[in-house]
N, C-alpha and C positions, 0 to 999 in steps of 0.2 A: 450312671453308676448303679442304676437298677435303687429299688424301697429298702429298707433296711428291714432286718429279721424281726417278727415279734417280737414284747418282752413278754416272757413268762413270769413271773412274784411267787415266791415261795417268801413268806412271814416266820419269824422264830417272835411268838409273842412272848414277853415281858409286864410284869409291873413297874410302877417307876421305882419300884425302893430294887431292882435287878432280878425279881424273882421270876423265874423262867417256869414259864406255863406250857408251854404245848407248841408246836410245830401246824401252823394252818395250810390247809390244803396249796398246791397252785392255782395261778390265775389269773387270764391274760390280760393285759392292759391293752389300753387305746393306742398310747404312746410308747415307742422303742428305748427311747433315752431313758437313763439310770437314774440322773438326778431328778428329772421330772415325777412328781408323787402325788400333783393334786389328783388324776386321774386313776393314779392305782388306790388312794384313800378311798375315791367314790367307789371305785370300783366294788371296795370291801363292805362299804357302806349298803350301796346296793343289792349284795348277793348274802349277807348276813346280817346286817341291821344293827352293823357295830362303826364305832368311829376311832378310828386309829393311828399313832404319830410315830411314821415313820424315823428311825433312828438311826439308820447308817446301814453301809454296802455293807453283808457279810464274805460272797463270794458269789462267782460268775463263770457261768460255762465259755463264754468268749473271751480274747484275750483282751478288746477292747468293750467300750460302746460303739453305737447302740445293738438293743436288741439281743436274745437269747434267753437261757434261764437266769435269773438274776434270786439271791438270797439275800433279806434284810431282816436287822432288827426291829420289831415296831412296838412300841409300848400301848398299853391298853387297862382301862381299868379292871382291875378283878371279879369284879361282880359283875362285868357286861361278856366275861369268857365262859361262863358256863354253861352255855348251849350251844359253844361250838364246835364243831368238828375236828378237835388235836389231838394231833398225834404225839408220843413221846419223843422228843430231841435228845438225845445223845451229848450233843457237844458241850464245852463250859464256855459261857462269857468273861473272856479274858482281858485283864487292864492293860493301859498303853499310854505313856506318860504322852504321847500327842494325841492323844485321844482329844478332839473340842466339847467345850460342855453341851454343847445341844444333841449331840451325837450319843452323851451317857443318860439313862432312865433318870428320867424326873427331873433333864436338864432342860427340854422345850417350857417344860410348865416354870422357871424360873425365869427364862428371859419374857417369857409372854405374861406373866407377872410383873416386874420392870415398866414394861411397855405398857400394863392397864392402868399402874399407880401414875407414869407420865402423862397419859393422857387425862385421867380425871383431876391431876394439877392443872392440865390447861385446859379444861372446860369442854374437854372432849369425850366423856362418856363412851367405855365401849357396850356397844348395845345387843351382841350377839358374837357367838363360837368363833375365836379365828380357825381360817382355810391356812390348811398348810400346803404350799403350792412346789418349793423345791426344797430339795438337801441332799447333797454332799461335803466334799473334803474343802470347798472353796467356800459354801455360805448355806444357808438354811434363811427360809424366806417364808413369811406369810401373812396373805391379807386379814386387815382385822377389819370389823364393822365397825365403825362409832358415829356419833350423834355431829349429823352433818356430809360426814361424805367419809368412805375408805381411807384407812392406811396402811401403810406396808411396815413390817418390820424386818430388816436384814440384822444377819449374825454372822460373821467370819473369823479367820483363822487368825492370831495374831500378826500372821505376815500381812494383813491385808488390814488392819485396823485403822490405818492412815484415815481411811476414807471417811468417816464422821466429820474427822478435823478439817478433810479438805472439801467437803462441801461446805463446812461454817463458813470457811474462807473463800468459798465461791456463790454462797448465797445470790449473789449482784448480779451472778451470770445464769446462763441457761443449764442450769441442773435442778434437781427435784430440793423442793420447798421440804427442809430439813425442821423438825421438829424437836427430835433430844439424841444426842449420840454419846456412848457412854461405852467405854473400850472397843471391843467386836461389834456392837449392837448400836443398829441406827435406826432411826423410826420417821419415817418420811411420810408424808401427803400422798396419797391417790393424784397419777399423770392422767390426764383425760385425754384419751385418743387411741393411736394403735402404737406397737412395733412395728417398726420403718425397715424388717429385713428386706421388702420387697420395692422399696422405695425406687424410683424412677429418675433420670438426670434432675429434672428442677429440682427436687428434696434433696438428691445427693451434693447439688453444688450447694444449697442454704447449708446442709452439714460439713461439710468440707471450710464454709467460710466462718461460721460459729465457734469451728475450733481453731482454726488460724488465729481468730478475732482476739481467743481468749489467751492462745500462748502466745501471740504478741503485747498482751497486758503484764504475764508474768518475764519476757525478757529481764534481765540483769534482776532477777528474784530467786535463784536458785539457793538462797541462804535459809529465807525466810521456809519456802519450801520446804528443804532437809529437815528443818524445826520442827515441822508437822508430822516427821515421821517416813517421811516418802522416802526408796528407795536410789538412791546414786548412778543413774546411768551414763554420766559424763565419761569421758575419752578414757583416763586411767582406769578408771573402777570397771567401766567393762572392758578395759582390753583384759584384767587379769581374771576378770569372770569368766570371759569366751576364751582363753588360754586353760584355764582350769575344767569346763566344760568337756572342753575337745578332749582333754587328755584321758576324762574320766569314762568318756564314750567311745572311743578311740575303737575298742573290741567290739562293736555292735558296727561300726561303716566297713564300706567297701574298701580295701585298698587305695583304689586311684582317689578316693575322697579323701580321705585320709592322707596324703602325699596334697593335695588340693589345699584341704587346712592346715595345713604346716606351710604353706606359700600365703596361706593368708595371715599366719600368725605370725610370721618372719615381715611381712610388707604391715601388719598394723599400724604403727608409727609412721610412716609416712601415708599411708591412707588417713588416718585422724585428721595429719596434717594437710593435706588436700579437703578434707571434708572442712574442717576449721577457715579455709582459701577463699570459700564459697559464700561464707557470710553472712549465712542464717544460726545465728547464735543460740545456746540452749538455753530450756523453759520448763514448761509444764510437758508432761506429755500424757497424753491417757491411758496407752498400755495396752487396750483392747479395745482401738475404734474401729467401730463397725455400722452399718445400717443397722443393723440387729438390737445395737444398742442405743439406740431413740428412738425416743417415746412421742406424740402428741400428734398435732391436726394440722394444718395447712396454714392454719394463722400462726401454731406457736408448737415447738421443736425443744425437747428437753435429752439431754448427753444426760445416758442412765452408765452407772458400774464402773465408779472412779476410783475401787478398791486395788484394782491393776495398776495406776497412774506411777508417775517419778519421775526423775527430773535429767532430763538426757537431752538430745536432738530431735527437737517436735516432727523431722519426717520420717522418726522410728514410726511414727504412726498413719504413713502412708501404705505402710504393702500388704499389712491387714484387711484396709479397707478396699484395693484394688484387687485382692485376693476373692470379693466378698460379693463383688458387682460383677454384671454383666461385661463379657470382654468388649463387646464393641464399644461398651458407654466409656471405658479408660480412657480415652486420648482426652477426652472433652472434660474428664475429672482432671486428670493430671495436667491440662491444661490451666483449668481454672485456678486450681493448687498452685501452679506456678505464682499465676497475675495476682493472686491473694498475697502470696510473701514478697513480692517485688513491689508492691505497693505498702507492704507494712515495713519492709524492711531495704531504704534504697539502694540499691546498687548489687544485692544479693543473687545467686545464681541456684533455686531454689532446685531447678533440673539437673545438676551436674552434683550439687548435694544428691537426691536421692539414688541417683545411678552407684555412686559411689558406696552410699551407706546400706546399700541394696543388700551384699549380703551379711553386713555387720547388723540387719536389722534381724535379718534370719536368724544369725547365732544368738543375738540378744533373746530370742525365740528360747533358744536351745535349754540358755543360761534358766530364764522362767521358770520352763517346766523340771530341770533341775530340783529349782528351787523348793518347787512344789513336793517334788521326792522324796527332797530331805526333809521335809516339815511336816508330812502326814504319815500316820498310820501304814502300816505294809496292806495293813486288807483294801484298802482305797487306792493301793498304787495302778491299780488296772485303769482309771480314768489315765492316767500319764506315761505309761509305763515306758512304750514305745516313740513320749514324743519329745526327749532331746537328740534319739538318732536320726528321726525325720526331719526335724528341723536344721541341723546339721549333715545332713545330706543335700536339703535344697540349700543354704549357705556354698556348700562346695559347687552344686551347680554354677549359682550368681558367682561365684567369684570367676569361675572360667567365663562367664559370659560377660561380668562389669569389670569396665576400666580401673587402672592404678593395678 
């Protein structure tokens, strides 16, 4: 697929009380991707000798990520903008009732507030500047130093706020050593190790059977679950999501796809019921497994970014992660995927479920980033814009290619 385009950064600085300073030059980043900002903060760091907290997508010359010219808001304090190069901006900062607090002036400096008063209750001193490492419409993130070892702080959207509760609730298992969670904002332990996007068969079967391991803990828990907040993706609730989805994408697919999901949305009920035949019963599910998202070493493997999670058919969470790997290493994942749930679960037909749930896991896809649309901001929509008709495009592929 060829490198992806430069990002360019153009800056509209701000104070945190919203008062709009000046327009800072462009400036290329390391990195393509939108949300990523530790490197465009250095960047600014290093080329003017300012520290700056990026605040949200204003606009983008591309119609997606990554890469192109990219426009944000960044806050900065007052007295450290008067020897920079600004220009006058034109535009007004405009309100938006989904606007997320870290996204509005002098929202970072409140939750990384939070987060200093938590750790000095538990004996954690922070001991220098936190790095702000990501922020968009999904989460804003960044490491803090304190006394002892790193922590992360995450902030997310109200759709995604589950996730505090549901690491409390998974403490016992392999997820990151939770600290204080308190609506959007979680405050977690430094994972010692790497991101496993490059991970190899042996790591990919330990993760493949880590998460088996755990949604077989949560079978016949799907109560307790919904309590935490997690969203509903059993048989009913997404057959009338992916019913709803379709209808509202319908003008963005091809014709023959469009004639394809109306065969799929006519056979839903008896596909459910063929999935239901199989015998792997619903649980936890993660939302977003991938290689990409775990953390650690060879002795010990930790499932990062349970903010996706909910409570469906755990091998919604198989086409993500064969989407993710190597094509040759699949037969030998989806093999082991198999022997994992036929051992946890006797007499179950783990292979005939995913064939089937193949492209209900796509439209489940569709439904997502829907969701995502309707809950952010219009200036953020460019991270999503195009992807409930992609993902319901491949849905209509799987379905001409899977049974039922």
């Amino acid at each position: 697929m060829g490198s992806p385009p430069p990002r360019v950064a153009t800056l509209i600085l701000c104070t945190s009380s919203g008062h709009v300073l000046g327009l800072l030059p462009p400036i290329a980043t390391p990195h393509p991707w939108w949300q990523n900002v530790d490197d465009l903060v250095g960047s600014i760091r290093d080329q003017h000798g300012v520290d700056v907290t990026i605040l949200r997508l204003l606009d983008a010359t591309l119609p997606a990520p990554p890469g192109g010219e990219v426009t944000y808001l960044a806050e900065i304090e007052e007295s450290l903008a008067s020897n920079l190069p600004l220009h006058p901006w034109n535009g007004v900062l405009d309100r938006h009732p989904l606007r997320l607090p870290y996204a509005e002036p002098g929202g970072p400096d409140q939750v990384l507030a939070w987060a200093g008063e938590v750790l000095q209750d538990q004996g954690l001193p922070q001991i220098g500047p936190a790095q702000q490492m990501r922020t968009w419409n999904l989460a804003a993130l960044w490491k803090i130093p304190a006394e002892g070892a790193d922590v992360w702080l995450k902030c997310v959207p109200p759709f995604f706020a589950h996730e505090g509760a549901i690491l409390a609730r998974l403490q016992d298992g392999p997820v990151p050593r939770l600290l204080a969670h308190q609506g959007g904002k979680v405050l977690m332990k430094e994972i010692a190790g790497e991101d496993q996007y490059s991970a190899q068969l042996p790591t990919l079967l330990v993760l493949v059977s880590m998460l088996v391991h755990l949604q077989a803990k949560w079978v016949d828990h799907e109560t307790e679950l919904l309590a935490l907040g997690l969203p509903d993706w059993r048989a009913a609730p997404l057959r009338e999501s992916i019913i709803s989805v379709v209808r509202r994408t319908s003008g963005e697919l091809l014709v023959e796809d469009r004639r394809t999901l109306d065969r799929l949305l006519d056979r839903l009920p008896q596909r459910f019921a063929a999935l239901e035949a199989c015998g792997v019963p619903d649980s936890l599910v993660h939302g977003d497994f991938a290689p990409g998202n775990a953390r650690g070493t060879s002795k010990e493997l930790v499932l990062l970014d349970w903010g996706d999670c909910g409570v469906g058919h755990p091998l919604l969470d198989r086409s993500a992660f064969m989407d993710r790997i190597a094509v040759e290493l699949v037969p030998a994942v989806k093999h082991h995927w198999d022997t994992q749930w036929r051992q946890a679960i006797a007499g179950c037909d783990p292979a005939a479920a995913a064939a089937i749930l193949a492209p209900i896991a796509a439209a489940r896809q569709a439904v997502i980033y829907r969701a995502f649309l309707d809950q952010t901001e219009p200036a953020e929509h460019l991270y999503h814009r195009s992807d409930p008709a992609i993902w319901l495009t491949r849905a209509a592929y799987l379905t001409r290619s899977a049974p039922q």
